[in-house]
N, C-alpha and C positions, 0 to 999 in steps of 0.2 A: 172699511174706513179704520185708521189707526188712532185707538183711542189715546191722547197726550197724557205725560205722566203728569200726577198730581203735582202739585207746589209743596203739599208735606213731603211728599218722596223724594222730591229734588232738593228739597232744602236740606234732607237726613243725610242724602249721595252727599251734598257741597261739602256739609260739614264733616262729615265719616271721612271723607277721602281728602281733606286738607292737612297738611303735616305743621298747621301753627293754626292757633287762633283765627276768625275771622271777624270783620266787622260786618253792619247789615250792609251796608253798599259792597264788599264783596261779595259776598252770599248772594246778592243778587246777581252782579255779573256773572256768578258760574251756574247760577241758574237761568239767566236768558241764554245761557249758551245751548239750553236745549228748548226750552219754552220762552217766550216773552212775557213781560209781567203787563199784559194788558189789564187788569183788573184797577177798578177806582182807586184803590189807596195800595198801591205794590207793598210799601213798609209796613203798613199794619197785615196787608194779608205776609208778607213775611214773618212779622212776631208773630202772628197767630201760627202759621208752624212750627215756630221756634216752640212756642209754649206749651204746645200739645204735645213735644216728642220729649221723653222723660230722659233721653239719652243726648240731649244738647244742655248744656248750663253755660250762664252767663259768667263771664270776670268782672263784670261791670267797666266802671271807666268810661271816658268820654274819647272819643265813642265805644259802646259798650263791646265789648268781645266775645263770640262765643265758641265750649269747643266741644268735643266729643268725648266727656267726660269718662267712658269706659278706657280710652285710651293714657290718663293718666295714671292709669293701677300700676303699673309695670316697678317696679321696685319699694310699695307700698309695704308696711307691716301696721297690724290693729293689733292692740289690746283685747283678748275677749276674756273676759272671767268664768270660769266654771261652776257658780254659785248655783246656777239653774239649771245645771246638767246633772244626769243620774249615770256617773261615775261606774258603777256595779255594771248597767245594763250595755255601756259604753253609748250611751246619746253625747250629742252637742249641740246644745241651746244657743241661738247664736243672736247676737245683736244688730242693730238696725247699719252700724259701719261695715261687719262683718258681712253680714246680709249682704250689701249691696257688692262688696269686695265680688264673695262669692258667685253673685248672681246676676253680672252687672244688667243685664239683657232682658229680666223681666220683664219689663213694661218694652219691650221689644216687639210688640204688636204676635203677628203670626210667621213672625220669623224670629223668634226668641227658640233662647234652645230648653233643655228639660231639668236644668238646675243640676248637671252631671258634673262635677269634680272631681280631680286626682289628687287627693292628702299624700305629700312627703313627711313623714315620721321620723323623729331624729336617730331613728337607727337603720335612716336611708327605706325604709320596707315601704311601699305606696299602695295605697288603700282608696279603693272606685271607692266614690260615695255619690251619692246624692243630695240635696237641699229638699226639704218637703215641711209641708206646713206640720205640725205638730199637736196642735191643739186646736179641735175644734173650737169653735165659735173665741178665737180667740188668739193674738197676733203672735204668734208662735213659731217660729222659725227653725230651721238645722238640721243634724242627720239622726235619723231614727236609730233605734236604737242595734249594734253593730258589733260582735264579738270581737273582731280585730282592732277597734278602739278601745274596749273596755281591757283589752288584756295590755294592749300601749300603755294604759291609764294605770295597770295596778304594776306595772315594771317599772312605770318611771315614779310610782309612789305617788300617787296625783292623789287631793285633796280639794274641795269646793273651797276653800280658801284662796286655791292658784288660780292663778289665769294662763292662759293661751296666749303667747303671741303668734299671730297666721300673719307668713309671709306670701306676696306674690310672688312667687315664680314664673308664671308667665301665662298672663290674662287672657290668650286669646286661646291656648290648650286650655286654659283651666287651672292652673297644677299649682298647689297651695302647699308653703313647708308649712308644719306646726312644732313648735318648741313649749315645753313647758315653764314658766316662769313663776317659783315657789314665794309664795309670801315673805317669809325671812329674807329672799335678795331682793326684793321689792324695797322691803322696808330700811336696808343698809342706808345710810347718812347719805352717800356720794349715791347712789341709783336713785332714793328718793328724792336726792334734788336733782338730779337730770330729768327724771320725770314729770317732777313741777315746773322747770323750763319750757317743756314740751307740751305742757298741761297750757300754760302760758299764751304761747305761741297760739296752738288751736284755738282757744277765747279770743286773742285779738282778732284771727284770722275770720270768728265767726263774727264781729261784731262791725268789722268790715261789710261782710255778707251781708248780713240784716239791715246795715243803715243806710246797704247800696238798692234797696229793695224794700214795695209797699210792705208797709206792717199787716199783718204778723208772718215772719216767716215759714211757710211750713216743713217740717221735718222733711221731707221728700224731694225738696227743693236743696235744703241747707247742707245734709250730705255729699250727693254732686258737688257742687259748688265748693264743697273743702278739698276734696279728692284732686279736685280739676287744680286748687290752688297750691297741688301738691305738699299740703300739712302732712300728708302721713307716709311723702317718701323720706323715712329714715328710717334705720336699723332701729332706733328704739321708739316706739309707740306711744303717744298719748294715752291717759286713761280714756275710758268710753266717753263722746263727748256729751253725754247728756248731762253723766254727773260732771265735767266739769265747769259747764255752764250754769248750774244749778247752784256749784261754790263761788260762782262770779258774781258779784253784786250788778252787774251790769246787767247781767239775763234774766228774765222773765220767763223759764220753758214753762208751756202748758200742755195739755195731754198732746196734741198735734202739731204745737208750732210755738215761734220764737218769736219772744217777744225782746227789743231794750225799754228795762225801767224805764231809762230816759225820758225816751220819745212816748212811751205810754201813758206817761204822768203829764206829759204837754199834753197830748190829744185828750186824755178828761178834762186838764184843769179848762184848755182851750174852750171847750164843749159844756162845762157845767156849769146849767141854768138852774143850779138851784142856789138859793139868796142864804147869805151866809149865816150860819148859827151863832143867836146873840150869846147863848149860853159856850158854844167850844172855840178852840185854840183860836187866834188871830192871825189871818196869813200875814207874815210879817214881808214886809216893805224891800224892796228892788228885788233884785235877780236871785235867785239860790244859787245857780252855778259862780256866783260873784260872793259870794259869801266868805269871809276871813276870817271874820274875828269868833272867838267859842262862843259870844252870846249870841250873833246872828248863825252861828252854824246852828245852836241847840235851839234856836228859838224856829227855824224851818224842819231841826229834824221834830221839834214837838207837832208843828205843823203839818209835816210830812203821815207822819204816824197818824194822828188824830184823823185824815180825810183816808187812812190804810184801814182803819177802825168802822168809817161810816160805810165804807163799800165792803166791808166784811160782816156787816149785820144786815147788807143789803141783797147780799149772795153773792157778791163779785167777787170772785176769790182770789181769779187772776190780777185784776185788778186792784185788788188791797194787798195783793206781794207787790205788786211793783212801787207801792208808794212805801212799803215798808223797807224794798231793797237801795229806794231813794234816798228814803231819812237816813239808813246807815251810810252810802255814799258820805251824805254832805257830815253828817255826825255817828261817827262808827262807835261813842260812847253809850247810845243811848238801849238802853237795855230793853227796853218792853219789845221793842222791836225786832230784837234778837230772837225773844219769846216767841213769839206769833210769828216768826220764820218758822222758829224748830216746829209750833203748831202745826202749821203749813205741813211739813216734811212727815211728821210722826203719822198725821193722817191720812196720809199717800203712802207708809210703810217705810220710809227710809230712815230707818231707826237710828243708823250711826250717823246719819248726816242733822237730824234733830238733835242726839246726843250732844255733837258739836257747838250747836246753835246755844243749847242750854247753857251751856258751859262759858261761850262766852256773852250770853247776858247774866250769868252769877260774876262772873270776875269784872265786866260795865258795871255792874250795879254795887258792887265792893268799892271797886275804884271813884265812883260819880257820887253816892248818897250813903252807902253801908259803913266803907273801911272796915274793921276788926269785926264780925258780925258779936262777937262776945264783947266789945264794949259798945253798942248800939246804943245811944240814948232814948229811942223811943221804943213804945209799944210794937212789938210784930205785927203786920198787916193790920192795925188798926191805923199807923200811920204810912198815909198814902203813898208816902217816900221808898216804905222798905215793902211796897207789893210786887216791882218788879223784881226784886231777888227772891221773895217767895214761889213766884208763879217759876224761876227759873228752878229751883229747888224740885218743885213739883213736877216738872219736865222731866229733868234729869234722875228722878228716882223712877217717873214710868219705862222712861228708858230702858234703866237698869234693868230691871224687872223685865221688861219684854226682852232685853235679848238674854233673860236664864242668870242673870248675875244677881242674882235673889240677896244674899249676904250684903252686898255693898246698896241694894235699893233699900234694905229695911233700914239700914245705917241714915242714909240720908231721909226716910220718913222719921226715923226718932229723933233725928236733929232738927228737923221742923217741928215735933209735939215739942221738944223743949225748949223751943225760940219762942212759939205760940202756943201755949197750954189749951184757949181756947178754942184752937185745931178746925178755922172757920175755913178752912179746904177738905175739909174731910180724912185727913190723913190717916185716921185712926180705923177706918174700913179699911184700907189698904194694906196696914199692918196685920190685920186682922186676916185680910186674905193670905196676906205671906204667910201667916204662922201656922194656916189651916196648908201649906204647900201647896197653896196653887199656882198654877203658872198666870202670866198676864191675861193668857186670849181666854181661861179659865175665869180667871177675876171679872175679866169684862162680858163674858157671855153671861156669868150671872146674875152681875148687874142690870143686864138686858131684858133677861128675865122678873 
């Protein structure tokens, strides 16, 4: 008796071997063409294939599209950074875009291949490598570590500052150029604004994605789906998208998946049954997204913030970013908010992108309630007006400090002892750690202690 092939199998054939997109009602046509879809609900057991095979993603659309997402690498280039590669030993730590570039076929059931790639090096020489996980107990990706990298890496004068651009050359061999791309050309006027174009482009592209699809999106899902939307066939690469989602006010990433502020802020507010506090802010009256004028913008980003506040003493952490990435949307002035991002950021380790954060809620809170901090009419932090440029001070010197710029963080805590003598942030430990030379994770272990 001839056992009939599955529906997942035939559905992976339809769409593997179609040369455009397909809708669900083709997909089925080319699969009754070998089985009939007698089953109760033919469309839902077709999404159930679709969703179980990691190598279909949707376009979304009405009606929805799906394609064969390996097959859009073909002229793709990623950004990969070299910040978590060990240069010396020649590894390559590779990112979750990278990743999949490399590897499209993982989740390829038992006909996936063994993660074997050909690196072309930009002085033509190709180097077998392979993909292997890296770090036990822990999501770690790339090529172990490999003489004929590390010796590429000290010719071309490589630095953990640079990044990688990996280009496909051709997905279905494997065979990936890599170039190195130095900090200084990064940072040029005319390259870093094409970058931010491109930076650009992938945000909307994601934001597409996620609003075409239930919340939260997860990471696993959201890559395909940019690939396929061809974001990354061009010669010059977006940053990695995570951070650039993370500098978008509109995203919400949490450890696995993608959130829009937006929509996440409707579904609490929709949902929360709890009775409004006599004591905090007042949800102010009609739409936020309708909001014009500064005193209804400031008066929902006070709003906004304050329910950021309660679900961050309540542990929602994802949750209290996205009401804080709200308030800035509708009022990008308002400083505390800026705070408790960098908070956010500094405690998940992304030290320069809290830096950032600090930074512009000290110049919000100059511009909104400060002006000239040396003609301030009130008291420092005794007057509630000038606590969020304190707290932003206080950021931006841990900052400092954590990433080794010791000179300019002691600077910014002795401009806080002489704004506030009575030093009701503690600053005066901190000074005292710096003078004794210690580094920040030194500072903070023995505080711990």
């Amino acid at each position: 008796m001839t056992t009939k092939p599955s529906y997942t199998k035939l559905v992976a054939q339809a769409v593997s071997g179609a040369d455009r997109p397909l809708t669900l009602d083709e997909i089925k046509a080319r699969v009754e063409m070998f089985r009939p879809m007698d089953t109760r609900n033919p469309r839902g057991t077709l999404r159930s294939a679709i969703m179980s095979n990691r190598l279909i993603a949707s376009l979304g659309g009405r009606p929805a599209h799906y394609t064969w997402w390996p097959r859009h690498l073909a002229g793709n280039s990623f950004r990969q950074p070299l910040a978590a590669s060990d240069l010396e030993a020649g590894t390559l730590v590779v990112n979750e875009e990278t990743w999949a570039a490399l590897w499209p076929d993982f989740h390829g059931g038992s006909d996936r291949s063994q993660g074997e790639v050909t690196l072309v090096l930009t002085d033509q020489a190709t180097h077998p490598a392979r993909i292997e996980h890296l770090a036990p107990g822990e999501v770690v990706w790339g090529v172990d570590a490999t003489p004929a990298l590390a010796d590429w890496y000290r010719r071309q004068g490589a630095t953990l500052e640079d990044e990688l651009i990996v280009r496909v050359l051709d997905a279905d061999a494997r065979r990936y150029a890599l170039e190195l791309c130095r900090r200084s050309e990064r940072n040029e006027p005319a390259m870093a604004a094409a970058i931010a174009a491109r930076n650009q482009a992938l945000a909307d592209a994601a934001e597409a994605v996620v609003r075409a699809g239930k919340p939260p999106t997860p990471y696993f899902e959201l890559i395909p789906r940019l690939i396929a939307r061809d974001v990354y066939r061009d010669p010059l690469p977006p940053d990695p998208w995570e951070g650039v989602l993370r500098a978008d006010l509109r995203f919400v990433p949490s450890r696995y998946s993608v959130y829009l502020a937006e929509k996440l802020v409707d579904s609490v507010e929709r949902d929360l049954d709890v009775p409004p506090d006599p004591w905090g802010v007042p949800h102010p009256r009609g739409n936020r997204r309708k909001a014009r004028s500064d005193e209804a913008r400031r008066a929902w980003g006070n709003y906004l913030f304050n329910q950021g506040m309660e679900h961050r003493w309540a542990g929602w952490d994802v949750e209290a970013e996205a009401y804080y990435r709200e308030a800035l949307r509708i009022d990008p002035g308002h400083a505390d908010a800026w705070v408790h991002l960098g908070n956010r950021r500094f405690e998940e380790g992304y030290v320069a992108e809290a830096l950032g954060h600090y930074e512009r809620a000290q110049r919000a809170a100059e511009g909104r309630t400060i002006g000239d901090p040396a003609h301030y009419g009130g008291p420092f932090w005794l007057d509630l007006d000038s606590r969020p440029f304190m707290r932003a001070l206080h950021g931006r010197g841990l900052c400092l400090w954590r990433m080794g710029r010791a000179d300019e963080a002691r600077q910014v805590f002795a401009w806080m002892m002489e704004l506030n003598p009575n030093d009701n942030q503690g600053v005066r430990f901190l000074l005292a750690d710096l003078d004794e030379g210690l580094s920040w994770e030194e500072g903070a272990a023995q505080d711990e202690e």
